[in-house]
N, C-alpha and C positions, 0 to 999 in steps of 0.2 A: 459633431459627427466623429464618430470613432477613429476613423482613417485620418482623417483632418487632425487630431490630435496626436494620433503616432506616430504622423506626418511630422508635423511641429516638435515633438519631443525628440524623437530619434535623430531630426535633422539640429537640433541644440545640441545637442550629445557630440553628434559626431564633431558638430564646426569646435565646438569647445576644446575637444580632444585635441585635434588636428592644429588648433592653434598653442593649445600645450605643446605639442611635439617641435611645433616652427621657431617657440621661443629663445631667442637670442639672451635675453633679459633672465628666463629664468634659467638656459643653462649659466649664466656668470654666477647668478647666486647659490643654486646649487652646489658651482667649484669653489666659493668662497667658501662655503659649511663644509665640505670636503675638506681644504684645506686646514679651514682651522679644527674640525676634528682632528685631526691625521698630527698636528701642531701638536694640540695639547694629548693627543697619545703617543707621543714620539718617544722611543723606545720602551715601548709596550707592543703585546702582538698586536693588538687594534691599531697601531700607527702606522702607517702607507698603506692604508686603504683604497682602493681604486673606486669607491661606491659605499653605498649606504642604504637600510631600507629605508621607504618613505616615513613609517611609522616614527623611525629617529628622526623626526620633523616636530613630532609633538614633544620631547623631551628637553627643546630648546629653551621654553618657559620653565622649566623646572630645572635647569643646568644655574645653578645661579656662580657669579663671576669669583667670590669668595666669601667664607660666612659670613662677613660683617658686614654684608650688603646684598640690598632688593635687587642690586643689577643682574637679569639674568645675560643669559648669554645669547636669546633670541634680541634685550637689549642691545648688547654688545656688537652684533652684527649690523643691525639696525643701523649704529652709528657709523660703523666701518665704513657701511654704506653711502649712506650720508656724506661723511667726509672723501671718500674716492671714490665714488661711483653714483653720485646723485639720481641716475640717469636710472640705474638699477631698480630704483625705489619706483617707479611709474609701471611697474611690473604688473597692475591689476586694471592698467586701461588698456590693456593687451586682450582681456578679456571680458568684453560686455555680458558674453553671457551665461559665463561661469554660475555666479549667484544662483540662476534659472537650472542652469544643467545639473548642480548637486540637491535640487530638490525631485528630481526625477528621475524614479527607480527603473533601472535594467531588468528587473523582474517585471515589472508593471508592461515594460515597453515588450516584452516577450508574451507576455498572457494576452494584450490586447494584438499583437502580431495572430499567437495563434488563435485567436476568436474572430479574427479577420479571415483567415486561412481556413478555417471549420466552416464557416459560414460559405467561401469560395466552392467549396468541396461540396456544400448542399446545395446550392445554386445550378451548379455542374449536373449534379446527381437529377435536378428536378428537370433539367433542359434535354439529360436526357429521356428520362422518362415520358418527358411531352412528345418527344420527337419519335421515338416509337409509340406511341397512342395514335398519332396521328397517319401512321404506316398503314 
């Protein structure tokens, strides 16, 4: 059923969201990539940055640690991690339904919202028009 699914989708979305936002775990790693940004641009204008776009997220596999080596720098943190922060890395059982929620489109959940709402709107229309027939 239509509703039962934009029901289902819209309420993944949201919970997913809402537990991004509560994250303890990812705001440390987040300040950790902050940090070591801000590190390795120190005295450059990019260094004491207070934030970052998310996009600089995908850059991290491709930062690699120095030429002579595979280790990127999304490795490098990995380990940092690892080594002080273990705790940090369990950062994706925080999120059951993450996986679910990036396969379902905000456009989708908008189109079927207003084919729900069109349809309300015709319902309406025909209740009224019963209800004067029957005057």
């Amino acid at each position: 059923d239509c509703a039962d699914e934009l029901d289902k989708d819209s309420n993944c979305v949201i919970e997913t969201s809402e537990a991004l936002k509560k994250s303890e775990r990812l705001k440390k790693m987040l300040n950790i990539i902050l940090e070591l940004g801000n590190k390795m641009n120190m005295g450059s204008f990019r260094g004491g940055a207070r934030g970052f776009k998310l996009s600089t997220l995908l850059r991290l596999t491709e930062t690699k640690a120095n030429k002579d080596t595979k280790v990127t720098l999304l490795n490098y943190i990995v380990r940092i991690l690892y080594d002080q922060q273990p705790d940090t890395l369990k950062l994706p059982e925080e999120f059951p339904l993450l996986k679910e929620a990036t396969k379902i489109s905000t456009r989708t959940i908008d189109e079927e919202y207003n084919k729900l709402k069109g349809g309300l709107v015709l319902i309406k229309n025909n209740l009224r028009s019963a209800e004067k027939t029957e005057d």
